[in-house]
C-alpha positions as CSV (number, residue, x, y, z in Angstrom):
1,X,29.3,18.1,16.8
2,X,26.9,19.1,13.8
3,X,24.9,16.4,12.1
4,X,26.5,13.2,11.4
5,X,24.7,11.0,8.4
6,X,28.1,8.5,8.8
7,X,25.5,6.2,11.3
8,X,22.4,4.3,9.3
9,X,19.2,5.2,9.6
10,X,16.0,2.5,10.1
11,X,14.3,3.0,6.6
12,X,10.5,3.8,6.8
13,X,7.8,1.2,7.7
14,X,6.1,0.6,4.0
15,X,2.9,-0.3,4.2
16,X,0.2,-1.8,1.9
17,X,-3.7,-1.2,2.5
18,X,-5.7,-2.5,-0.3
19,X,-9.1,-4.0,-1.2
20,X,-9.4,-6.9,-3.8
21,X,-12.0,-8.8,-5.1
22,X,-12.2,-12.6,-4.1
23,X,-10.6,-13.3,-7.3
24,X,-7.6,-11.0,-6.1
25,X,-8.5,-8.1,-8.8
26,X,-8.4,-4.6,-7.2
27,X,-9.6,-2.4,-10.5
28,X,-10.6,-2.6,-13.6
29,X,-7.9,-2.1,-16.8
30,X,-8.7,1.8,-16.6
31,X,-7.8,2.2,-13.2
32,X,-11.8,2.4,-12.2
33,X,-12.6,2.3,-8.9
34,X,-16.5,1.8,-9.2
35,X,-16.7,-1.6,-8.6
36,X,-16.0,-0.4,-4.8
37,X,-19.5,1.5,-4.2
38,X,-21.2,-2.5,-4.5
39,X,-19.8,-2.7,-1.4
40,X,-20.2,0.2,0.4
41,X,-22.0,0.5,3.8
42,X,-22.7,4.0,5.8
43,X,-20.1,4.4,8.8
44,X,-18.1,1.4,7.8
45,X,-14.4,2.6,6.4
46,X,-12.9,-0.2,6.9
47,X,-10.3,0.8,9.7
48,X,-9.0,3.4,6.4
49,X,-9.1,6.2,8.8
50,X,-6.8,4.8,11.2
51,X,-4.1,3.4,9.2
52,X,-4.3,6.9,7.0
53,X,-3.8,8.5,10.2
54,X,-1.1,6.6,11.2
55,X,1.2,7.1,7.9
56,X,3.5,10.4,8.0
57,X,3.5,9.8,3.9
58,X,2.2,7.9,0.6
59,X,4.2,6.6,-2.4
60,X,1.9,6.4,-5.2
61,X,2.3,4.5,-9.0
62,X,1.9,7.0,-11.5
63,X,-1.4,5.0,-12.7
64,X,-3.0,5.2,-9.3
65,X,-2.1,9.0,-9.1
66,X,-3.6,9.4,-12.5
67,X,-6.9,8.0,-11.1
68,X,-7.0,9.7,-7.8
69,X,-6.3,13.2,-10.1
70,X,-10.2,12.7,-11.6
71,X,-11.5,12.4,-8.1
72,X,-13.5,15.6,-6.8
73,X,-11.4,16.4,-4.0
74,X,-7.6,15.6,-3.7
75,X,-7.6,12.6,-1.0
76,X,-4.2,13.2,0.4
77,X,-4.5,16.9,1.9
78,X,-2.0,17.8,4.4
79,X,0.1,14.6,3.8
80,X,3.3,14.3,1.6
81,X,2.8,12.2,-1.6
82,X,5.5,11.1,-3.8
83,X,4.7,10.0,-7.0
84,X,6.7,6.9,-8.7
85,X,7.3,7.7,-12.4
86,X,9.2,7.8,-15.0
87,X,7.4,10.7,-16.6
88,X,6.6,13.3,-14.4
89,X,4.3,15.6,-14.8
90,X,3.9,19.1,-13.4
91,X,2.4,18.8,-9.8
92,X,-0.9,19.5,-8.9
93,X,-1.2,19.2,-5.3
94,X,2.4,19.9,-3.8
95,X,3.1,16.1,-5.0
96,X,6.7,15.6,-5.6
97,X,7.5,12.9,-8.2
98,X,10.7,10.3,-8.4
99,X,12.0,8.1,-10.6
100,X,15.4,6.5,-8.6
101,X,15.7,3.1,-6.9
102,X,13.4,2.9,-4.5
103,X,16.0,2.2,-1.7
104,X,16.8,5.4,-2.8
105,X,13.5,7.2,-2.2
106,X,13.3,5.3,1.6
107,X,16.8,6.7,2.4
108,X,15.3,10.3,1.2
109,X,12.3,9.7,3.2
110,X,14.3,8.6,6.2
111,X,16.0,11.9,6.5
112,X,12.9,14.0,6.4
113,X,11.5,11.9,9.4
114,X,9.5,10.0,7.7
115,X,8.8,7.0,10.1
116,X,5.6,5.1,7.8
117,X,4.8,5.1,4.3
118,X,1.4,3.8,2.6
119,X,2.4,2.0,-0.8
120,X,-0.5,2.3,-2.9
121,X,-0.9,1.2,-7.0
122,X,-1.0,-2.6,-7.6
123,X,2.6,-2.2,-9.8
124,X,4.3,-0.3,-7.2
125,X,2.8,-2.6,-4.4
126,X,4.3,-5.6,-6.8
127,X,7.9,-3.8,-7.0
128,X,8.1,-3.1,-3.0
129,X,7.2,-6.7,-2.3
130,X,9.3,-8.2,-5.1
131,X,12.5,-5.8,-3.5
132,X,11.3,-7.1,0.2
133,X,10.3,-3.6,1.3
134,X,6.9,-4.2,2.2
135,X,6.3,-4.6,5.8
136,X,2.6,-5.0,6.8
137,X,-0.7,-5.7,4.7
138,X,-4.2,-4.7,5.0
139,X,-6.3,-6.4,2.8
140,X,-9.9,-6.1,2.5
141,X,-11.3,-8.7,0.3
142,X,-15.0,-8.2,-0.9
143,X,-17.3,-11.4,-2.1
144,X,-17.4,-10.4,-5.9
145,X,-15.5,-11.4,-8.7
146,X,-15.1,-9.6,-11.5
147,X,-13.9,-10.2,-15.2
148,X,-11.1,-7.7,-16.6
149,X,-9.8,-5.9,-13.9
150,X,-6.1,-5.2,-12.9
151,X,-4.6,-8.1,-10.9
152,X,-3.0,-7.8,-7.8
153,X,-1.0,-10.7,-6.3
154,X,2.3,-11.1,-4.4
155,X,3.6,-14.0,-6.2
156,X,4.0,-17.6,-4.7
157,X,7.8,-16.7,-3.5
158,X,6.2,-14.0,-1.1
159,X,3.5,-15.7,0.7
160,X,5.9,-17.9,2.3
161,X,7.4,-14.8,4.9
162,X,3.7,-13.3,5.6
163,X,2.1,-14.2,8.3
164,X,-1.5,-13.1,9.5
165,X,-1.4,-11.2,12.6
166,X,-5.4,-9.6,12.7
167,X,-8.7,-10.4,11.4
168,X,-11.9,-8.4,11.6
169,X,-15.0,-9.7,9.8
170,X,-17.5,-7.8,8.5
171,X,-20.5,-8.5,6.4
172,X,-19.1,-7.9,2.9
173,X,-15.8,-8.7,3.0
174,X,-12.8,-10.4,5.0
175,X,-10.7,-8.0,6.5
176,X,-6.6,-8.8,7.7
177,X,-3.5,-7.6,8.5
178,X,-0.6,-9.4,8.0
179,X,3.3,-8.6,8.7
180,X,6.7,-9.3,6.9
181,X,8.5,-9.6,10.5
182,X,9.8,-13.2,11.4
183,X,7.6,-15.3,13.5
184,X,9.0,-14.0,17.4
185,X,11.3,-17.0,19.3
186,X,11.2,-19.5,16.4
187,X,7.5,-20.3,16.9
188,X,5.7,-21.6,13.1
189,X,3.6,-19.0,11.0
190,X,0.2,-19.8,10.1
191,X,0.2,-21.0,6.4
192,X,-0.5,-18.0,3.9
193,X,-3.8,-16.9,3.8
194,X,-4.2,-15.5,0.1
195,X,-2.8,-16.6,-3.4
């Protein structure tokens, strides 16, 4: 008997949790973050706990890991982090770094068990959707808009297979999940709810 890889395996779920400004920017041309604290409130995460919980590991853009290496405390203890790059540096925080096809890095994932993924960076969300890896959204947008900040946006090809499947609202923001899966026995999707 012995292990037979012959037989695919279902690639990782990918997903995307984000927060974005009403004008769709989610940081500022240096990666800042700051703009988040406006919008703050004590006890309120924003359902962050439960989808970090729910991820067995993160692929990060090198920018994004770049950022979260200034914060005070590492923010992915005890999960696996894989760092897309061209340029790896030497890791920090037991970070592994990679550099293939990213069909490639799901088929690696696949084989340690990895079951869900959080994508996180706004150019490595950009490259999972434009290669039709991206599963399900979270997307927290907060009432602010702000001038010069990094951009993110699906594209208008996208939007047409997402769908929204969940909405909480909350006070400062507008908060949704949405999936990539086809609409279940032929039945219409809602028209797409960002730009």
């Amino acid at each position: 008997m012995g292990d037979d890889n012959s037989g695919s395996t279902a690639r990782p779920k990918c997903s995307v949790y984000i927060a974005a400004s009403l004008d769709g920017f989610i940081a500022r041309p240096d990666g800042g973050l700051d703009w988040l604290s406006a919008v703050e409130r004590p006890g309120e995460d924003y359902g962050y706990k439960g989808f970090f919980d729910s991820v067995d590991a993160l692929v990060i853009g090198r920018k994004t890991y770049d950022v979260v290496l200034g914060f005070e405390k590492w923010p992915y203890e005890n999960k696996r982090c894989v760092v897309v790059t061209h340029v790896p540096p030497a890791p920090k925080h037991g970070e592994t770094f990679h550099s293939n096809a990213l069909p490639t890095l799901l088929a690696q994932l696949s084989h340690e068990g990895v079951r869900r993924i959080y994508v996180d960076g706004g150019a490595l969300i950009r490259s999972f959707l434009a290669a039709d890896l991206v599963d399900d959204v979270t997307l927290s947008s907060f009432r602010c808009c702000w001038e010069r900040v990094f951009r993110f946006s699906a594209g208008p090809s996208a939007a047409s297979r997402w769908s929204r499947v969940g909405r909480s609202p909350a006070d400062s923001c507008s908060f949704a999940t949405t999936s990539n899966a086809p609409a279940r026995d032929g039945a219409a999707r809602e028209a797409p709810w960002y730009t």
